[in-house]
One Martini backbone bead per residue (centre of mass of N, CA, C, O) as a GRO file, in nm:
protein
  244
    1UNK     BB    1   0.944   0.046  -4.011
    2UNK     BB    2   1.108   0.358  -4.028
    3UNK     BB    3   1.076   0.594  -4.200
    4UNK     BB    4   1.362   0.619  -4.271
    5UNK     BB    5   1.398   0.327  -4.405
    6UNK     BB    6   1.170   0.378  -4.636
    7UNK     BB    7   1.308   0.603  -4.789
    8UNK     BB    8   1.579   0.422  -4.857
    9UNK     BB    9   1.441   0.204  -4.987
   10UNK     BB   10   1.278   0.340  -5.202
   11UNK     BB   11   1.534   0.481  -5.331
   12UNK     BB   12   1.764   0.233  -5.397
   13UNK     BB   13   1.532   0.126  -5.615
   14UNK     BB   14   1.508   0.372  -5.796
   15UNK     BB   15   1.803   0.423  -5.876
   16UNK     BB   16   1.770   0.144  -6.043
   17UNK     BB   17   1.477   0.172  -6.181
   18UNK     BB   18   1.416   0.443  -6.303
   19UNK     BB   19   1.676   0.483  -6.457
   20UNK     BB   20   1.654   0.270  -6.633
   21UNK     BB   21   1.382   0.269  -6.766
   22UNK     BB   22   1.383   0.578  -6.860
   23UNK     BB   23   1.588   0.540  -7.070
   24UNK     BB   24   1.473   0.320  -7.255
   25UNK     BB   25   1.212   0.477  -7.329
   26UNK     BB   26   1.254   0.764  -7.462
   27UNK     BB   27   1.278   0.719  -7.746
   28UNK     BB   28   1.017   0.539  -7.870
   29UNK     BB   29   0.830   0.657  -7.685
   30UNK     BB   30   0.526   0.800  -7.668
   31UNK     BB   31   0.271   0.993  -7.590
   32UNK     BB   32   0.044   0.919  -7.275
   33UNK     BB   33  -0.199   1.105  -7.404
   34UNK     BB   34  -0.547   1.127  -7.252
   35UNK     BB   35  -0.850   1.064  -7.195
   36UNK     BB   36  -0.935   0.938  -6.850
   37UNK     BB   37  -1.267   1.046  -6.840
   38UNK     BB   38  -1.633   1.015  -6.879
   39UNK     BB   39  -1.921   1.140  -6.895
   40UNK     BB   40  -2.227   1.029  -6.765
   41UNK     BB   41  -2.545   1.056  -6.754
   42UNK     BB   42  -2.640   1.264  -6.508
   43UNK     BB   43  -2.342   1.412  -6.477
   44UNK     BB   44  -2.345   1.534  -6.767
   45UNK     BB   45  -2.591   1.698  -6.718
   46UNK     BB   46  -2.455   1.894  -6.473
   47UNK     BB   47  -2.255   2.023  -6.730
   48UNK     BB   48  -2.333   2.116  -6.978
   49UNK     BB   49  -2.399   2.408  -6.892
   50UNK     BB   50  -2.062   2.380  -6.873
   51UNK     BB   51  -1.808   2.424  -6.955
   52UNK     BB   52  -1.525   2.186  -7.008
   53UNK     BB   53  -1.263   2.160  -6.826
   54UNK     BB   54  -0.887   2.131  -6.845
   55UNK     BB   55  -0.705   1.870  -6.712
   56UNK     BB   56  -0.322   1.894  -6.690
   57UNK     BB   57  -0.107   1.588  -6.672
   58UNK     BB   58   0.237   1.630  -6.580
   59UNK     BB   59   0.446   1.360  -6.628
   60UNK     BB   60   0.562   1.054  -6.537
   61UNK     BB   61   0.533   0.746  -6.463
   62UNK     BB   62   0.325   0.777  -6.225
   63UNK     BB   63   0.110   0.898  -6.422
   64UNK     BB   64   0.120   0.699  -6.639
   65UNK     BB   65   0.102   0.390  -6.483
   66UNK     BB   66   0.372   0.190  -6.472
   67UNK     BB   67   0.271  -0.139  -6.485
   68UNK     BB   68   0.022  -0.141  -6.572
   69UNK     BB   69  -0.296  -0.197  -6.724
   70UNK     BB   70  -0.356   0.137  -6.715
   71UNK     BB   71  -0.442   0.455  -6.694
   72UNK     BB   72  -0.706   0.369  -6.530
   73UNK     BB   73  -0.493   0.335  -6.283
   74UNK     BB   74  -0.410   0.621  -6.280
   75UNK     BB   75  -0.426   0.872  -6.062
   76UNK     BB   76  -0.590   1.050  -6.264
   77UNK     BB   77  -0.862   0.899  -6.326
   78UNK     BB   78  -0.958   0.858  -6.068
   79UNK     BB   79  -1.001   1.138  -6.022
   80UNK     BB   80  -1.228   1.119  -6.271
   81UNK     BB   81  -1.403   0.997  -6.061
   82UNK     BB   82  -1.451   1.191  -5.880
   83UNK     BB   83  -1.564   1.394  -6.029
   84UNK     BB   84  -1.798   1.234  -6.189
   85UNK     BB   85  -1.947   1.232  -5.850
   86UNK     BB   86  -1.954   1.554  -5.847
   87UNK     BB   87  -2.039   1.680  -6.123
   88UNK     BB   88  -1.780   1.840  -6.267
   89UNK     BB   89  -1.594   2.023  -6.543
   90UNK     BB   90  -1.406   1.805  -6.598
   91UNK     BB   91  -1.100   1.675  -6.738
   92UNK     BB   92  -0.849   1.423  -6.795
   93UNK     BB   93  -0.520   1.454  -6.880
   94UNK     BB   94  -0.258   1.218  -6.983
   95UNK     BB   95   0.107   1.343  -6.986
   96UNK     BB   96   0.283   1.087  -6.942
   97UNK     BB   97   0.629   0.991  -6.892
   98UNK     BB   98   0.878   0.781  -6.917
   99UNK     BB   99   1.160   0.916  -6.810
  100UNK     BB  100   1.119   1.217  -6.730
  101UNK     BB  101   1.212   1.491  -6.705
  102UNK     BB  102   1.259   1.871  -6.699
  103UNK     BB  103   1.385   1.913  -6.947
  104UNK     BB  104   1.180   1.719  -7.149
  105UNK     BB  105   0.921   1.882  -7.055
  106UNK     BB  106   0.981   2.173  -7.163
  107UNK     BB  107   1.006   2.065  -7.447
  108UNK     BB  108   0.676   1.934  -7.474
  109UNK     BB  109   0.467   2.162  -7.381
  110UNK     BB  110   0.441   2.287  -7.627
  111UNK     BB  111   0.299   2.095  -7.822
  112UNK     BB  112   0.009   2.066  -7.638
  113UNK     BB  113  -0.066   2.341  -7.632
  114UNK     BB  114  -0.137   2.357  -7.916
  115UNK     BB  115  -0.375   2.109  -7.873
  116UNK     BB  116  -0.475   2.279  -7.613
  117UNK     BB  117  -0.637   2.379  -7.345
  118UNK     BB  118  -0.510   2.487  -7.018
  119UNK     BB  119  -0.680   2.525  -6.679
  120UNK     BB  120  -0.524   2.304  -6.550
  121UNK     BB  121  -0.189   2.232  -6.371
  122UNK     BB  122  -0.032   1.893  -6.318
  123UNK     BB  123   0.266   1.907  -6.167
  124UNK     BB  124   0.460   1.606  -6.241
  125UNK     BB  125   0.841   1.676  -6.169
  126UNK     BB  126   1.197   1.546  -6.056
  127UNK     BB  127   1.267   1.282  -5.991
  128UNK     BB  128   1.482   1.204  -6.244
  129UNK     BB  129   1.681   1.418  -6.130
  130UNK     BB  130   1.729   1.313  -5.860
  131UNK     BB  131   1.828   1.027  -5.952
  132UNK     BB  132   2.080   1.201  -6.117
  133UNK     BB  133   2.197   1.452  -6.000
  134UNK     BB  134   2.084   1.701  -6.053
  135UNK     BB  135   2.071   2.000  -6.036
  136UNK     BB  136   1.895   2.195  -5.869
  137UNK     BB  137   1.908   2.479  -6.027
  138UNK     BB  138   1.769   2.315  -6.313
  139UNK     BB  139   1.512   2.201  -6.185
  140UNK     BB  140   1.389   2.464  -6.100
  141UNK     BB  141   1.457   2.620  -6.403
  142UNK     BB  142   1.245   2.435  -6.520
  143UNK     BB  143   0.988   2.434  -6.379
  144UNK     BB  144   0.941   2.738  -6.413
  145UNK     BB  145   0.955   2.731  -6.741
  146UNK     BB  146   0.660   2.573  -6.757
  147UNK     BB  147   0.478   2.769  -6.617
  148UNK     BB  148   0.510   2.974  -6.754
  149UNK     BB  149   0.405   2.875  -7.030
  150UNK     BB  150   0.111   2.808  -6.907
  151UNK     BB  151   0.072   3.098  -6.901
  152UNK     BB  152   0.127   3.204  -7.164
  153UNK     BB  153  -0.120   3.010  -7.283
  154UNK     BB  154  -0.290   3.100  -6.976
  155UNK     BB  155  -0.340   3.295  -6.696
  156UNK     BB  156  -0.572   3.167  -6.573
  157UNK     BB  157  -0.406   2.922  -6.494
  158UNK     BB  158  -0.413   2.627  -6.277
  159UNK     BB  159  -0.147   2.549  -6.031
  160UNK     BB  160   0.021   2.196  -5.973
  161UNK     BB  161   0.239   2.103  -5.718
  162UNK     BB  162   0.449   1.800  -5.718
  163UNK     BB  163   0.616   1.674  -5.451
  164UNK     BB  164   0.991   1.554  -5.422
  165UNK     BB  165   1.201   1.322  -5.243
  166UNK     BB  166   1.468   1.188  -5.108
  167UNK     BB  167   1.728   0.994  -5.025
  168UNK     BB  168   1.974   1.023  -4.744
  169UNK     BB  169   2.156   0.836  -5.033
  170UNK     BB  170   2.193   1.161  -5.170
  171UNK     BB  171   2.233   1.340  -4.929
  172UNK     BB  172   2.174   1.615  -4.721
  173UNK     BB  173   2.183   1.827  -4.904
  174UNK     BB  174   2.047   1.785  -5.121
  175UNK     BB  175   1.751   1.683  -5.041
  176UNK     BB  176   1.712   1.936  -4.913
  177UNK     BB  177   1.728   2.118  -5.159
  178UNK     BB  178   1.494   1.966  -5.322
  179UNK     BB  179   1.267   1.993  -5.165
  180UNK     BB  180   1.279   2.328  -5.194
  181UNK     BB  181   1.204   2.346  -5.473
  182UNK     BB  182   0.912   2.350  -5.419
  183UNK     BB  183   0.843   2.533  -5.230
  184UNK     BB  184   0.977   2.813  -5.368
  185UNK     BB  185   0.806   2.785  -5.605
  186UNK     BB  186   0.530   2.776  -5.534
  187UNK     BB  187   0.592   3.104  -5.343
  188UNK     BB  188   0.677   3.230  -5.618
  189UNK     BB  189   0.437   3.135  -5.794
  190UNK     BB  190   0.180   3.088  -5.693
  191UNK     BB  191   0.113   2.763  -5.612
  192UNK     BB  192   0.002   2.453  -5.557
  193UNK     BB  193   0.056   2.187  -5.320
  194UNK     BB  194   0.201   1.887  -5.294
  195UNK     BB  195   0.367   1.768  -5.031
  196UNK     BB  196   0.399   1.457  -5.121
  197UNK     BB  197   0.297   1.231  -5.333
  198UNK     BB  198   0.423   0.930  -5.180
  199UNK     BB  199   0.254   0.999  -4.929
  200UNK     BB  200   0.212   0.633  -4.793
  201UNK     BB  201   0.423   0.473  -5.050
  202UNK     BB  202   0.707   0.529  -5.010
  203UNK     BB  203   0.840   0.220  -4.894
  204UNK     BB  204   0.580   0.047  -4.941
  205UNK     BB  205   0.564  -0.309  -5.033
  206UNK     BB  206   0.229  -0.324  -5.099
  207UNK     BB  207   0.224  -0.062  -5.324
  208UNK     BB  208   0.440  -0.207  -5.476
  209UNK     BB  209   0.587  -0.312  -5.709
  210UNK     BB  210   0.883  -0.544  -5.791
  211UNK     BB  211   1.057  -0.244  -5.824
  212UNK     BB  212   0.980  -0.053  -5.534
  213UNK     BB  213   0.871   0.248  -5.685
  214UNK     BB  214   0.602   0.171  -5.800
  215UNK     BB  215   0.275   0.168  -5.832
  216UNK     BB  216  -0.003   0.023  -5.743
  217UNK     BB  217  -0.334   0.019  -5.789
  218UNK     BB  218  -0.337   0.114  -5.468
  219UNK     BB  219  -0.129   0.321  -5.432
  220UNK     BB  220  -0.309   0.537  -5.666
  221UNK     BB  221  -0.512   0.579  -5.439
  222UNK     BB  222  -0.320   0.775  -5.276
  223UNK     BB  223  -0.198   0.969  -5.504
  224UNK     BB  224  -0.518   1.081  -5.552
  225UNK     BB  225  -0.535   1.171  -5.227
  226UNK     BB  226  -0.338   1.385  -5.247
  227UNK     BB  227  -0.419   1.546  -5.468
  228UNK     BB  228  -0.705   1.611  -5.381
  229UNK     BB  229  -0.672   1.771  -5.129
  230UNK     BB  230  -0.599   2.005  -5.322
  231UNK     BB  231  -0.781   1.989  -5.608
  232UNK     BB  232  -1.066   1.991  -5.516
  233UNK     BB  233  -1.114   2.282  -5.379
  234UNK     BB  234  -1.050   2.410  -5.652
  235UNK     BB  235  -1.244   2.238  -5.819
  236UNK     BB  236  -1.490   2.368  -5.625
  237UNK     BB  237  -1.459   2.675  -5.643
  238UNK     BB  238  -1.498   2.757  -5.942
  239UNK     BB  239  -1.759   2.585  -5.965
  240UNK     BB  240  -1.917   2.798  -5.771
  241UNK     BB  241  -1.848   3.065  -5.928
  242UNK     BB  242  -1.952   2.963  -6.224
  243UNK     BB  243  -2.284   2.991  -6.115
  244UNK     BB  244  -2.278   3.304  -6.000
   0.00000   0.00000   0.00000
């Protein structure tokens, strides 16, 4: 199957899946934030001297684990045992919602932050506006003010955001101008960019659930690998400066 089939046939299902299951869950579903992982052993001890920055991951289902056994296989907790193996001072907490728009994340991130110092800052939201065709420019506006917030109750916060594109069954203008959300906020706030959190993943009937466009607990281990290929080096980089 060519890429472009793959892209095609992952829309398709997310159309219909993404959207109807994010509806459903919306009013009732609580906040599925913890923490994804803790140090033991030998690792506490090696962190211990430095203070534990908190990385929170904020998105949707994708982050969430939608449709795992559990947390601990969706890629935020993944990440948190590549830190725990490399002994780096950090906790990851899951803050995905199922069903999350960009427009319901701008209103939720205000509690959280009330609840907590957030250091790092993985921002994965987007996607539910693409498959239903929200406004580009709303969803631009969305994510800006998210950072824009995130910025405000911590300066120093380093921020990811993971790019999301559509498939070309919501129009070539669309998905184009969507693509571009990404890129242009990234260069513009000045934050660092994962271009496509999906990649190797969607589209690929083996990676996904039953519903053709969530991940399975191996798919999310491709979604941990996008995803550390940039913030890892940001959090071994920080993590050798406060050493020094």
């Amino acid at each position: 199957m060519t890429i472009r089939n793959k892209i095609i046939a992952f829309g398709m299902a997310a159309i219909t899946v993404l959207y109807g299951c994010g509806d459903a869950q919306t009013s009732d579903q609580t906040v599925n934030e913890q923490t994804t992982g803790t140090t033991s052993g030998s690792k506490q001890k090696a962190t211990t001297a430095t203070e534990t920055k908190t990385i929170l991951f904020f998105g949707n289902s994708l982050t969430a684990g939608y449709g795992l056994e559990g947390t601990e296989e969706a890629f935020p907790a993944l990440i948190q045992q590549k830190i725990d193996s490399l002994g780096l001072p950090y906790k990851a907490v899951n803050a995905g919602l199922s069903g999350e728009t960009t427009a319901g994340g701008k209103s939720r991130i205000d509690w959280l932050l009330k609840k907590q110092q957030v250091d790092v800052f993985v921002l994965e939201l987007g996607a539910n506006d693409g498959l239903r065709g929200i406004s580009t420019d709303e969803t631009y506006a969305n994510l800006k003010a998210i950072i824009e917030k995130v910025r405000a109750n911590n300066p120093d916060v380093q921020v990811v955001l993971t790019g999301m594109q559509m498939p070309p069954s919501m129009g070539q203008k669309y998905t184009e101008e969507f693509r571009q959300v990404f890129t242009r906020i990234a260069e513009e706030e000045n934050v660092a960019l994962v271009p496509f959190l999906l990649e190797g993943v969607g589209g690929v009937a083996d990676l996904n659930q039953e519903d053709g466009i969530h991940p399975t607990a191996e798919g999310q281990h491709i979604l941990a690998k996008n995803v550390w290929a940039v913030l890892g080096p940001m959090l071994q980089e920080q993590a050798t400066a406060s050493e020094v």
